[in-house]
C-alpha positions in Angstrom: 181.7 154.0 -4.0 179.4 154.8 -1.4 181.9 156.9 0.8 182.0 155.5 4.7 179.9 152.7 4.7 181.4 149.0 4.5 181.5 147.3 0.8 178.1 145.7 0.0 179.0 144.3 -3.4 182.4 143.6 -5.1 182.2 147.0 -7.3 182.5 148.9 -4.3 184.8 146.0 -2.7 187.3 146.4 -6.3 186.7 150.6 -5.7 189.0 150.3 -2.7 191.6 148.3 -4.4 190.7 145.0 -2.4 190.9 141.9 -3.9 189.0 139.6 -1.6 188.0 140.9 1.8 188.6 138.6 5.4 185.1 138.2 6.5 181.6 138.6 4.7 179.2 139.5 7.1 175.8 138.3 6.0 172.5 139.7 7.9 169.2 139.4 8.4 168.6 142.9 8.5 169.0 145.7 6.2 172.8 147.4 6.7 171.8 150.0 9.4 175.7 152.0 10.5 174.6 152.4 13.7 175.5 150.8 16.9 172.4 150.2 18.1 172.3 147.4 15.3 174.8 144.4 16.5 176.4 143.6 12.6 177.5 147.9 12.8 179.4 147.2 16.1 180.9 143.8 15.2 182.0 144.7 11.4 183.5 148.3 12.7 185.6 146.6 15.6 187.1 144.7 13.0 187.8 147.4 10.5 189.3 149.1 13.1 191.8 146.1 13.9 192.8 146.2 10.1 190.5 143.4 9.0 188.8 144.2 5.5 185.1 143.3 6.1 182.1 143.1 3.4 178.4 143.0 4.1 175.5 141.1 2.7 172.2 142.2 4.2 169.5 140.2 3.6 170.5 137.8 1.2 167.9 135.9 -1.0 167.9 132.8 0.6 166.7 131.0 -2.1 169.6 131.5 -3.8 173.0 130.1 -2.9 174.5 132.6 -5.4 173.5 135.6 -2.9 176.2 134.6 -0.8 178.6 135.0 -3.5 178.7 138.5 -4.0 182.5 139.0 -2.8 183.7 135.4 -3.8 185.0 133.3 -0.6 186.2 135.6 2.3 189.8 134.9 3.4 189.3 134.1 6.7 185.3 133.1 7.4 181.4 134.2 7.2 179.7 135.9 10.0 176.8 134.7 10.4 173.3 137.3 12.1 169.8 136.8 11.9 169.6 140.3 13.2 168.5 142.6 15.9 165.6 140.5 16.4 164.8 136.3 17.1 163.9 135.2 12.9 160.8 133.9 14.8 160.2 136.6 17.1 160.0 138.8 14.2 158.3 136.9 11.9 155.2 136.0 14.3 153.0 137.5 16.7 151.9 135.7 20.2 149.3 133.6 18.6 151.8 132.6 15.5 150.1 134.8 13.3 152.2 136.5 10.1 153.7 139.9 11.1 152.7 142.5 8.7 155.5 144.9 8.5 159.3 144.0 9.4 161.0 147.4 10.8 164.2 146.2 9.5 163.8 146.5 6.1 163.6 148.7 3.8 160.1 149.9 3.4 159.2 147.8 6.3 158.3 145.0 4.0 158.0 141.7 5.4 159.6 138.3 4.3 163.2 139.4 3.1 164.4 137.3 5.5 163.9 133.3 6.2 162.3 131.7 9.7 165.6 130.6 11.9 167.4 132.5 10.0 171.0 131.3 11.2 170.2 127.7 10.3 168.9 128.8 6.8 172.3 131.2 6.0 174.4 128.7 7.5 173.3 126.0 5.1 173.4 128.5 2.5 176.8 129.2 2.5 177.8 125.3 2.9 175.9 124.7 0.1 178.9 126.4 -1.9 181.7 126.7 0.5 182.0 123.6 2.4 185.1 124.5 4.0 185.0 128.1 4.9 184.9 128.8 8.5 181.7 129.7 9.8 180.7 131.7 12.9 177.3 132.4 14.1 176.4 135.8 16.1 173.4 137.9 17.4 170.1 137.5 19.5 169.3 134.6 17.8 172.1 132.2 18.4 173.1 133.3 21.6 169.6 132.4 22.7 169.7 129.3 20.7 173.3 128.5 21.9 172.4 125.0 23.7 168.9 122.6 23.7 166.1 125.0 24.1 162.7 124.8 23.5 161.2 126.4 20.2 157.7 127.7 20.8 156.8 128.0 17.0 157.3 124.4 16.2 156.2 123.5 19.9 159.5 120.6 20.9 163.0 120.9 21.9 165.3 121.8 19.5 169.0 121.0 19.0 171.8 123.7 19.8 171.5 126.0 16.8 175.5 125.3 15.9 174.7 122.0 14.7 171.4 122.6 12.7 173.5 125.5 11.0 176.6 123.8 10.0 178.6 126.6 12.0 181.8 126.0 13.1 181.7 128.3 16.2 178.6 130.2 18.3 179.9 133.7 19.8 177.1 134.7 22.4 176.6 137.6 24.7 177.1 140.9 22.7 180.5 139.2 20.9 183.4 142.1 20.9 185.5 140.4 22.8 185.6 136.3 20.9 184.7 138.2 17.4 188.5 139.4 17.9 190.0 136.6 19.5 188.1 134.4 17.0 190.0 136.6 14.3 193.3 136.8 15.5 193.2 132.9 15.8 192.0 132.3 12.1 194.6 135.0 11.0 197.6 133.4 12.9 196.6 130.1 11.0 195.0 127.9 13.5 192.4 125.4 11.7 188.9 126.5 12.8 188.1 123.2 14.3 191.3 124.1 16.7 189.7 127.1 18.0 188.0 125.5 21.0 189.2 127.5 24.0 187.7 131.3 23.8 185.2 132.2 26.0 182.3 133.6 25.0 182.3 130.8 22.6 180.1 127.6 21.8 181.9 125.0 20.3 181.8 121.5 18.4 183.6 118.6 20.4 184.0 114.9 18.7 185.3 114.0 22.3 186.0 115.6 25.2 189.8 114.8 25.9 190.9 118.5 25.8 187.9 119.9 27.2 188.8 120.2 31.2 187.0 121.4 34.0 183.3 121.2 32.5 179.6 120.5 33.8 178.3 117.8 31.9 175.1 118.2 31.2 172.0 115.8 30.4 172.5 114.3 26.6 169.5 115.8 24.0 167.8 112.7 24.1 167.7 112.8 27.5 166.5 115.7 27.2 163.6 115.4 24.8 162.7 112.4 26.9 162.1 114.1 30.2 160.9 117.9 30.5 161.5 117.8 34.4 165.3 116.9 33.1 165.2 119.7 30.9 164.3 121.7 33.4 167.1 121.1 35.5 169.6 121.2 33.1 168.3 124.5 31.8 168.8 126.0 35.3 171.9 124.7 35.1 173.0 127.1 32.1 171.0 130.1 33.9 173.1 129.8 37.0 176.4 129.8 34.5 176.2 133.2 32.8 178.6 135.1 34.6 182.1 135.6 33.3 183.6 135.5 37.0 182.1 132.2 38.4 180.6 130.4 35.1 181.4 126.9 34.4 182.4 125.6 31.2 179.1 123.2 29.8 178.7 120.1 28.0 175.7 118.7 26.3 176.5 115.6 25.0 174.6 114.6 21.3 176.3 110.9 20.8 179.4 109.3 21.8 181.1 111.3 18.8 179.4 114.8 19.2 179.5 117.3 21.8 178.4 120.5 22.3 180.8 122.4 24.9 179.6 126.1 26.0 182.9 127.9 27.3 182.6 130.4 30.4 181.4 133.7 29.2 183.6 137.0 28.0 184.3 139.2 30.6 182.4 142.3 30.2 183.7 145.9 28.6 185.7 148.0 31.0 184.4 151.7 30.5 187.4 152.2 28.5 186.2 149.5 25.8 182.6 150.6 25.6 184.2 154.0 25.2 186.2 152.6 21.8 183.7 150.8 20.7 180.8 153.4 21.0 183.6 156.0 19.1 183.7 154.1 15.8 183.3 156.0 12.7 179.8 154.5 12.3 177.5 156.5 9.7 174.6 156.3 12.1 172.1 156.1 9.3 170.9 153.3 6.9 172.7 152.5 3.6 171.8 155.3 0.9 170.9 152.3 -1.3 167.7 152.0 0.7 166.2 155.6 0.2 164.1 155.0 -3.1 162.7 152.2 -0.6 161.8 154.4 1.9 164.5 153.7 4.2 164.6 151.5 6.9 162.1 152.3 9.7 163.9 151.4 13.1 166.2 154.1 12.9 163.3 156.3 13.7 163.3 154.4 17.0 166.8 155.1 18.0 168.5 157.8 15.4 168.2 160.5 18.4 168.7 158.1 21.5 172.0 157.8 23.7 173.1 153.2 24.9 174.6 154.3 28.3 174.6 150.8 30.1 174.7 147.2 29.1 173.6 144.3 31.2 170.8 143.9 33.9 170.4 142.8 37.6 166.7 143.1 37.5 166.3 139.2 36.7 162.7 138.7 35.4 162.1 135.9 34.2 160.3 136.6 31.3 163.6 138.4 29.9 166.6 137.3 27.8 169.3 139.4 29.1 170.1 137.2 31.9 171.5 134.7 28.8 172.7 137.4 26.6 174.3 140.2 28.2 174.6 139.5 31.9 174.1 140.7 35.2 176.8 142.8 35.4 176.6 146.6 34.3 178.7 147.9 31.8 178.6 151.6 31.2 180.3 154.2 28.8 181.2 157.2 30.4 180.0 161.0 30.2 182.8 162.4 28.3 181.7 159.9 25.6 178.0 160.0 25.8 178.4 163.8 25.6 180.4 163.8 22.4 177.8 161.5 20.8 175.1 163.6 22.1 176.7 166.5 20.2 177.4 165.1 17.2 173.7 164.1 17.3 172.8 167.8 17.7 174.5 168.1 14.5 172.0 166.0 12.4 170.0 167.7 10.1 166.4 166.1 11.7 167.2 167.1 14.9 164.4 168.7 16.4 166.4 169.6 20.3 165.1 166.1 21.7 167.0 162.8 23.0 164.6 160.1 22.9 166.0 158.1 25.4 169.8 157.6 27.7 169.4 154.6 29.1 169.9 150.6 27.9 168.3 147.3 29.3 167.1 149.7 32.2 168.0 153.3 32.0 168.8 153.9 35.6 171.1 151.3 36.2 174.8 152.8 35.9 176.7 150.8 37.9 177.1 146.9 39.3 174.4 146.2 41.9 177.0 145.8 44.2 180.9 146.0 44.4 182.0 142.7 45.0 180.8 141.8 41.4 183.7 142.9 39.3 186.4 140.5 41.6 183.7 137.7 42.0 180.5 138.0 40.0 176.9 138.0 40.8 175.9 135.9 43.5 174.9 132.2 41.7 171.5 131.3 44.3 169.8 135.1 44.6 169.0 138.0 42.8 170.0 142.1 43.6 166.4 142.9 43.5 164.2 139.9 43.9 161.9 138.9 46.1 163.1 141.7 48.1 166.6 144.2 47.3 169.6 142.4 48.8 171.3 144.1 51.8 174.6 144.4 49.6 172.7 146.5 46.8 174.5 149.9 45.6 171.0 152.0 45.2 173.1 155.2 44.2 171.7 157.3 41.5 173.9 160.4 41.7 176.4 159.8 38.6 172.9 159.0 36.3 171.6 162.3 37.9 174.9 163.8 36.7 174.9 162.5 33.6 171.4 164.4 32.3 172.5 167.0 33.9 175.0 167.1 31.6 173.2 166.3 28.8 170.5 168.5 28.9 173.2 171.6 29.1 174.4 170.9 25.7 173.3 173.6 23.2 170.6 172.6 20.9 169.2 170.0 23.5 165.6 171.1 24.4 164.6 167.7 26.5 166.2 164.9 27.5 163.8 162.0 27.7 163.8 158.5 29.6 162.6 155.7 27.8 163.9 152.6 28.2 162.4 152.2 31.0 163.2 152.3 34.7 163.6 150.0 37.7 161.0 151.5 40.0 161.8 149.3 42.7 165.5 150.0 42.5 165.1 153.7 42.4 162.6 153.3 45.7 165.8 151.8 47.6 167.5 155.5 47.6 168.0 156.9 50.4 166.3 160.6 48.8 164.2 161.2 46.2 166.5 163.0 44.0 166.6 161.0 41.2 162.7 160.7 41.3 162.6 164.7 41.4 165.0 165.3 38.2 162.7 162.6 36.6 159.3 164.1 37.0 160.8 167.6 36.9 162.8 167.2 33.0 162.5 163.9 31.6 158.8 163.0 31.6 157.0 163.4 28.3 153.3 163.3 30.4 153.6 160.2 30.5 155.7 157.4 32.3 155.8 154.0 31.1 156.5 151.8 33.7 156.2 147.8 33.8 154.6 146.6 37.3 153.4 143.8 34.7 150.7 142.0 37.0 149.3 142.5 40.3 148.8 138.8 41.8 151.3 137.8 44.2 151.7 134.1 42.7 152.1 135.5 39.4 154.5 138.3 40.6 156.9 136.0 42.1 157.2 133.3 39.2 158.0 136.9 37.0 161.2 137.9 39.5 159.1 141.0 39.8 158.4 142.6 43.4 155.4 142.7 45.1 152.4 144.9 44.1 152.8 147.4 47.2 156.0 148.5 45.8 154.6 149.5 42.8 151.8 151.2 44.7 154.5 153.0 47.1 156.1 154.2 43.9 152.7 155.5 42.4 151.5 157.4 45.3 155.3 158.9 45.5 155.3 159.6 41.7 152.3 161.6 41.9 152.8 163.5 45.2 156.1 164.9 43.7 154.7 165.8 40.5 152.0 168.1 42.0 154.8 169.1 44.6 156.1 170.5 41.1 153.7 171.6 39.7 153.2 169.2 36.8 150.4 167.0 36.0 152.0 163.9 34.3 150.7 160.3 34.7 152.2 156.5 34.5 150.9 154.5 32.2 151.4 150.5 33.2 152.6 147.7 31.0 150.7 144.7 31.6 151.2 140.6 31.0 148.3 138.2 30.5 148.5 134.5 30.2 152.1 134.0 32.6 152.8 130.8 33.9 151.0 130.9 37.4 148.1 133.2 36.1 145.0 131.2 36.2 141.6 133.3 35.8 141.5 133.8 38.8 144.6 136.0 38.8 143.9 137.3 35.5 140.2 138.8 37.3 142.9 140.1 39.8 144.7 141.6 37.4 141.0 143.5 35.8 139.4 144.4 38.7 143.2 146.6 39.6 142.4 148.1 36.2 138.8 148.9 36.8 140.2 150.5 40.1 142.9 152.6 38.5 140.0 153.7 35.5 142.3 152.5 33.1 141.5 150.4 30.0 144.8 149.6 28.2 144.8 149.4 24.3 146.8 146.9 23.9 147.9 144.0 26.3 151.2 141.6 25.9 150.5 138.3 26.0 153.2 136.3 26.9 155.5 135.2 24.3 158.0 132.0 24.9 161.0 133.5 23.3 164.1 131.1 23.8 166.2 130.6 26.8 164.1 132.7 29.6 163.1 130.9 33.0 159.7 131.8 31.9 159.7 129.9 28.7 161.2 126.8 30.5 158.1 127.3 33.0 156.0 127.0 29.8 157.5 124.4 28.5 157.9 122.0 31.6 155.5 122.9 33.7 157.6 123.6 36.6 159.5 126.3 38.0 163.3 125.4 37.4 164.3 126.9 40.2 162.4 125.2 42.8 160.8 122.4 40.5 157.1 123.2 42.2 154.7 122.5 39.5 153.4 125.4 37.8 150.0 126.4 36.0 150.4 127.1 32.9 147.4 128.6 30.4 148.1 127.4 26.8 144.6 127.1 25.2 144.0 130.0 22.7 140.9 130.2 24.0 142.1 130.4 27.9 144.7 133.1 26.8 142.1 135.4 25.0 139.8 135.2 28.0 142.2 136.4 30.0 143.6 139.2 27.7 139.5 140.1 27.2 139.3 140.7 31.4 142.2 143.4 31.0 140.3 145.1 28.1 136.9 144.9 30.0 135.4 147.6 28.7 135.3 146.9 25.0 132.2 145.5 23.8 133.8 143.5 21.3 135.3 141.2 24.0 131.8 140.9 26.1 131.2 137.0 25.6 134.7 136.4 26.1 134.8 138.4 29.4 131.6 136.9 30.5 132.6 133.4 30.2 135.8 133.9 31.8 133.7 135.5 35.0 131.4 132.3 35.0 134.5 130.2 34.9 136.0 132.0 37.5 133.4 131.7 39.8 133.1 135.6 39.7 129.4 136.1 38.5 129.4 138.8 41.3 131.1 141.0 38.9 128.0 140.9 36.4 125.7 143.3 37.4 125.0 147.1 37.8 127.2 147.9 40.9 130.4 150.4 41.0 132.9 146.9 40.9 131.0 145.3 38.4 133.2 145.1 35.1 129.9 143.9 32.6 126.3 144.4 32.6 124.4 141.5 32.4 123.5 140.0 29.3 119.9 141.4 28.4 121.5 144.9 29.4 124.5 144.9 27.2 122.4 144.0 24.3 120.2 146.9 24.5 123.0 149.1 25.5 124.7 147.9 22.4 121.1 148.4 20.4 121.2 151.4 21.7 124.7 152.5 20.1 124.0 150.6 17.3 120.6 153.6 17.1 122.7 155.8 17.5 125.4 155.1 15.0 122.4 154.7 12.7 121.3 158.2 13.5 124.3 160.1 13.0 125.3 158.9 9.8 122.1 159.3 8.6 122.3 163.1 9.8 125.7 162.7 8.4 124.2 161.9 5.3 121.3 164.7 5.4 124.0 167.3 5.7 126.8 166.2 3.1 123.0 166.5 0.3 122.4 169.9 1.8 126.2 171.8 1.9 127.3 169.3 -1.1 130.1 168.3 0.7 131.5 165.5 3.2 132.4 166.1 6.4 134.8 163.6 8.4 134.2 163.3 12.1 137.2 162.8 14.6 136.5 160.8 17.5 138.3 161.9 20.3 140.4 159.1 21.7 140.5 158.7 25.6 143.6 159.0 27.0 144.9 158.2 30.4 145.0 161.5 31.2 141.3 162.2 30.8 140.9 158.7 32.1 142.6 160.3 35.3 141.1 163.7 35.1 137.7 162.2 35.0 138.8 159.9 38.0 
């Protein structure tokens, strides 16, 4: 028996003297006891309210005897594709095969199926046909209603009917997964258990169901995208647990889909519990002839303070899944994790990261939230920072304080990233000195995203200036420290509202700054964001302006080429995408100009071709003479030489 971890076959399941456990918990990852993995939280919380729980990670699909392994569970199936969206993992931007999957063993891709919950839901019907069924994670929570599936390119049904589920649990799930369990314990049929929030449900008519938004039916639906559009902004203006209505989406006159009001969020106190869980906080030792699974490396020495986010871009699923309000564990119990992390064997004296959806948020934007929820028509921080907003960074301040006292902590780093605009609102720059002063790696990532104001404001995100007030303040305190460290910005190509003309916007701010970045994020219609609905519709749900939208493969490369200018790989793309733009003035031989005219770039790229020639023919000359091969580095430019040479 593998001591500590959960059963994962009926050996170890018979080695504790259980004859049939309550719930199998099947999952498209690999069994990571951790709780930065969603199936760690959700099967501890119920060992630790007496349930007996197994796991199957990863089953083979292909089988229906892989979800046999501990016979029929007396209570149900929990059903997880995962950390990660099946599809979203699966498939890059341009649908094209991922390589490597970070949640499995080795990092091998294909252990799991595309739309995973639909494929283990069918599974498991396929040999218990009445064993209750509940569906969990990223995945369906996202799914949870209509929503529009970018990989097959239509609207899709709620994922609880393609599945064969009897109940969704969206939003992070502690507090249904229990309620969910204490009903199927106490006996109440499955198809009874229609009133928890937190829950999606299956209606044949709507007799019992009170107090609900009906919603336009799916055919309705698929027939109209303007529809959709409303009805989806419907949904988006119902995630809080204090003023949410309950939703319907009707399917036929016998078939309903009814979303209940979300679950309140954790009290301190329960993020506390729930974070204190005897978790192994390593992958199953099964695993290690594999090679182990590779995203531990990503968060084995990293501290989830918060939960939730009142940043509201629109490009982000958090809105849908977590919430707006923020949920926070407290220091006593981030401290005792950070210990017992200093007690790891790997530990080199560094924590990656104390933060969560954005590190410095640590309490509710403002404090009328927790007795009436987030305000239904306007955002904390968009287009400008409400009047109401608590910008108040002292307990986060405290916190690393804290943390970077421990013994055996060297740095304490930030790297979930942080709201710049948010942190500008405080009254002093404290925060902003304890940042640049101890927990700055040389670099800052930070996520300004674009720079064009129509692009800006159909993202949520503020306007450019702010980002430029919090450059020039970054840097002025890090040489008021004595520190040369440097940001480093995320940028978005191909956004709803970016035409080429924005996207040359977005180029000529890089050839400004000196900065060519390696890789750019196109972006990606993942379910359920206001984004995706812009993509999908062609409108902005929450005005219903129409809205350009680039599509074309070929549009989208041409404006992912203008960010990455300077690579002559991308030259005809970049060249055509100027002509189109009407921006021909930025061909030529002038300190703006991104590309040399044609002519000019073939004889500069001649001349590196001579070059290239030449040294590995000297390469060659000197490996005959010394009888041996030499390998030469190139030195990579970073942004810091990109600045220092600036």
């Amino acid at each position: 028996m593998n001591d500590g971890f959960l059963p994962v076959s009926r050996k170890e399941m018979n080695e504790r003297g259980w004859d049939q456990v309550d719930f199998v918990y099947i999952s498209g990852d690999a069994y990571v006891d951790h709780p930065s993995f969603g199936h760690a939280i959700i099967t501890r919380l119920l060992e630790s309210r007496g349930y007996r729980v197994g796991i199957i990670a990863q089953p083979d699909w292909k089988s229906p005897d892989s979800v046999t392994v501990f016979g029929e569970p007396r209570l149900g199936f929990l059903v997880s594709a995962g950390n990660m969206d099946s599809m979203v993992n699966h498939y890059s931007v341009s649908k094209k095969r991922r390589k490597t999957d970070a949640y499995t063993p080795g990092g091998v891709m294909g252990k799991r199926p595309d739309y995973a919950c639909v494929v283990y839901g069918n599974l498991i019907r396929q040999t218990y046909k009445k064993t209750p069924v509940i569906l969990g994670g990223i995945e369906a929570s996202l799914r949870r209603m209509a929503h529009y599936d970018y990989w097959s390119d239509k609207l899709k049904r709620s994922i609880l009917l393609d599945s064969g589920a009897d109940i969704l649990s969206y939003g992070m799930g502690e507090h249904s997964i229990i309620e969910i369990a204490e009903a199927l314990d106490a006996g109440i049929p499955v198809e009874e258990i229609t009133y928890i929030n937190g829950t999606v449900v299956k209606e044949k008519n709507l007799d019992s169901v009170y107090d609900a938004e009906i919603l336009p039916s799916f055919e309705e639906l698929k027939a109209d995208r303007l529809t959709y559009a409303r009805s989806f902004y419907t949904q988006y203006l119902n995630t809080d647990a204090f003023n949410g209505k309950r939703l319907v989406e009707p399917y036929s006159d016998h078939l309903y889909v009814v979303q209940n009001p979300p679950a309140l969020p954790l009290t301190e106190m329960e993020m506390d519990d729930i974070y204190s869980l005897p978790y192994m906080r390593t992958y199953h030792p099964s695993y290690e002839a594999l090679g182990g699974v590779p995203a531990i490396s990503e968060i084995r020495f990293s501290l989830i303070s918060n939960r939730g986010c009142f940043g509201g871009c629109s490009f982000c699923a958090l809105t849908f899944h977590q919430g707006r309000i923020i949920q926070t564990r407290s220091h006593q119990s981030l401290l005792d994790e950070a210990r017992q992390i200093t007690q790891e064997k790997d530990f080199k004296g560094y924590i990656h990261d104390v933060g969560g959806p954005t590190a410095n948020f640590r309490h509710p934007s403002c404090k009328k939230q927790l007795k009436y929820g987030v305000c239904k028509n306007r955002q904390c921080l968009f287009p400008t920072p409400c009047k109401n907003l608590n910008a108040d960074h002292s307990d986060y301040v405290q916190l690393l304080k804290e943390l970077r006292a421990i013994p055996k902590v060297k740095k304490v780093f930030i790297r979930s990233g942080i709201r710049f605009d948010y942190l500008l609102k405080e009254e002093d720059r404290t925060f902003l000195r304890e940042l640049c002063e101890y927990h700055v790696s040389g670099q800052l990532k930070v996520a300004p995203e674009h720079v064009a104001a129509p692009v800006l404001s159909l993202m949520g995100k503020p306007e450019h200036k702010v980002y430029e007030q919090f450059t020039e303040e970054f840097y002025k305190m890090n040489k008021k420290i004595g520190k040369e460290q440097y940001l480093v910005p995320y940028l978005m190509s191909s956004h709803p509202g970016s035409t080429l003309k924005e996207a040359v916007e977005l180029a000529e701010y890089c050839r400004d700054l000196g900065y060519m970045p390696e890789q750019v994020q196109d972006f990606y219609p993942t379910p359920s964001t206001l984004s995706t609905c812009m993509y999908y519709t062609g409108v902005d749900p929450r005005t219903m302006k129409p809205v350009y939208v680039p599509k074309s493969p070929h549009e989208k490369a041409m404006q992912r080429a203008l960010i990455q200018y300077r690579n002559p790989e991308l030259y005809d793309l970049v060249s055509e995408a100027l002509h189109k733009a009407g921006r021909t003035d930025l061909i030529g031989f002038g300190p703006k100009c991104l590309i040399r005219p044609r002519k000019f770039a073939d004889q500069k790229k001649d001349k590196r071709e001579r070059n290239s020639s030449q040294k590995t023919a000297r390469s060659s000359r000197a490996t005959a003479a010394h009888g041996e091969s030499r390998t030469e580095k190139k030195k990579k430019k970073s942004i810091r030489n990109v600045h220092r040479k600036k």
